[in-house]
C-alpha positions as CSV (number, residue, x, y, z in Angstrom):
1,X,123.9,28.8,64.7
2,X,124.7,29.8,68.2
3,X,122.6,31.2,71.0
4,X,123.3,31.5,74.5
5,X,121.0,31.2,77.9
6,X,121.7,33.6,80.9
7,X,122.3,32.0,83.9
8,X,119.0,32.9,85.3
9,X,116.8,32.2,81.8
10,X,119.0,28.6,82.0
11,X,116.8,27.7,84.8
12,X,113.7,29.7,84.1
13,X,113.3,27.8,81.0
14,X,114.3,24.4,82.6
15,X,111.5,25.2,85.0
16,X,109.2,26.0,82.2
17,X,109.7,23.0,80.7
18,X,109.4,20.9,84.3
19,X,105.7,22.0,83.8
20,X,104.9,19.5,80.8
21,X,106.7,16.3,80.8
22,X,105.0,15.5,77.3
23,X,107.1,19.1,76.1
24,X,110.9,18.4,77.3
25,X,111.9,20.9,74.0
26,X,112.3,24.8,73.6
27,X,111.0,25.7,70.0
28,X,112.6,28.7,68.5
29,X,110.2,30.0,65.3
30,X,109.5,33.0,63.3
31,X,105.5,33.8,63.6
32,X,102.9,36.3,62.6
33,X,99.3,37.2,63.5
34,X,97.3,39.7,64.7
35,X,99.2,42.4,63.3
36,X,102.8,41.3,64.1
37,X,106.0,39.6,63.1
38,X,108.0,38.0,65.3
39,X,109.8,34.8,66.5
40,X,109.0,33.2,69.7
41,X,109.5,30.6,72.3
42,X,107.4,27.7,72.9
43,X,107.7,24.4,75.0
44,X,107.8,21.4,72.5
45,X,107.2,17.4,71.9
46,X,110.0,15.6,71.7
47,X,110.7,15.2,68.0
48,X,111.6,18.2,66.1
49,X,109.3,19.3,62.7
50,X,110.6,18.6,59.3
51,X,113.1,21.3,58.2
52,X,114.3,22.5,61.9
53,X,117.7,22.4,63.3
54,X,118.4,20.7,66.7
55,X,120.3,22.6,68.9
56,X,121.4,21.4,72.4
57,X,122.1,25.0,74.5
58,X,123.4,24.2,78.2
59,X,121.6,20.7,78.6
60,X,118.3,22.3,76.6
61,X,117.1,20.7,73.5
62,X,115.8,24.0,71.2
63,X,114.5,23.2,67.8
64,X,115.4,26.3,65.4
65,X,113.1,26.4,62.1
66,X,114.7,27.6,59.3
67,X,114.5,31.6,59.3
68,X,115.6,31.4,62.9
69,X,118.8,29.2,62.3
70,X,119.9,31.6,59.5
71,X,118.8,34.9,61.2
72,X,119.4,34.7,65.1
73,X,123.3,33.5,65.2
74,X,124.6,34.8,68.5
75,X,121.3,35.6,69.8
76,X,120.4,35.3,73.8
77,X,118.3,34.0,75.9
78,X,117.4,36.2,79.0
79,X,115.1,36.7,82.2
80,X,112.6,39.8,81.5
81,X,110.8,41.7,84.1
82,X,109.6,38.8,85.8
83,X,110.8,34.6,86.0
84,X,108.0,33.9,83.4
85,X,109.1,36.3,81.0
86,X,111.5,34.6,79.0
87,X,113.0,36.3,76.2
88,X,114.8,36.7,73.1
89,X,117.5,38.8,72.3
90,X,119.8,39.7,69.3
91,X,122.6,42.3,69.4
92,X,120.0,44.7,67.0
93,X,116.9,44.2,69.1
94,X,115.1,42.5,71.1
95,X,113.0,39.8,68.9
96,X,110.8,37.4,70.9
97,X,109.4,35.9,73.8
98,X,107.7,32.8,75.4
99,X,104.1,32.3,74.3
């Protein structure tokens, strides 16, 4: 699996993850509730969960979980509408964002 950071999500998520020592990771996972489906972004502890696949993206740690490594190869990372709006994108849609 693949994914990319924009320049400007590269340091948007850095900063993110400045925030919580305790959280140096990105987690990348597919999620429902409250009526949707979707994967999203999360800051993370240190050690990955059973089953997910360690990525290191541009000097980022990202932990994949398993629908995510097999579905979002060549997906991006990118700067929404604002800094904190860090999101997820794949050539067919867009498909997450930071919670």
């Amino acid at each position: 699996m693949t994914i990319t950071f924009s320049p400007a999500a590269r340091e948007a998520v850095r900063a993110w993850l400045a925030r919580d020592p305790s959280k140096p990771a990105l987690r990348l996972f597919f999620a429902g509730g409250c009526g949707a489906l979707g994967y999203q972004l999360t800051p993370a502890a240190p050690e990955p969960r059973p089953g997910e696949r360690i990525l290191e993206v541009d000097g980022v740690t990202v932990y994949a979980d398993f629908k995510a490594s097999t579905d979002l190869d060549g997906a991006r990372i990118e700067v929404g509408e604002s800094p904190d709006d860090i999101v997820l994108v794949h050539d067919s849609c867009v498909v997450g964002g930071m919670c």
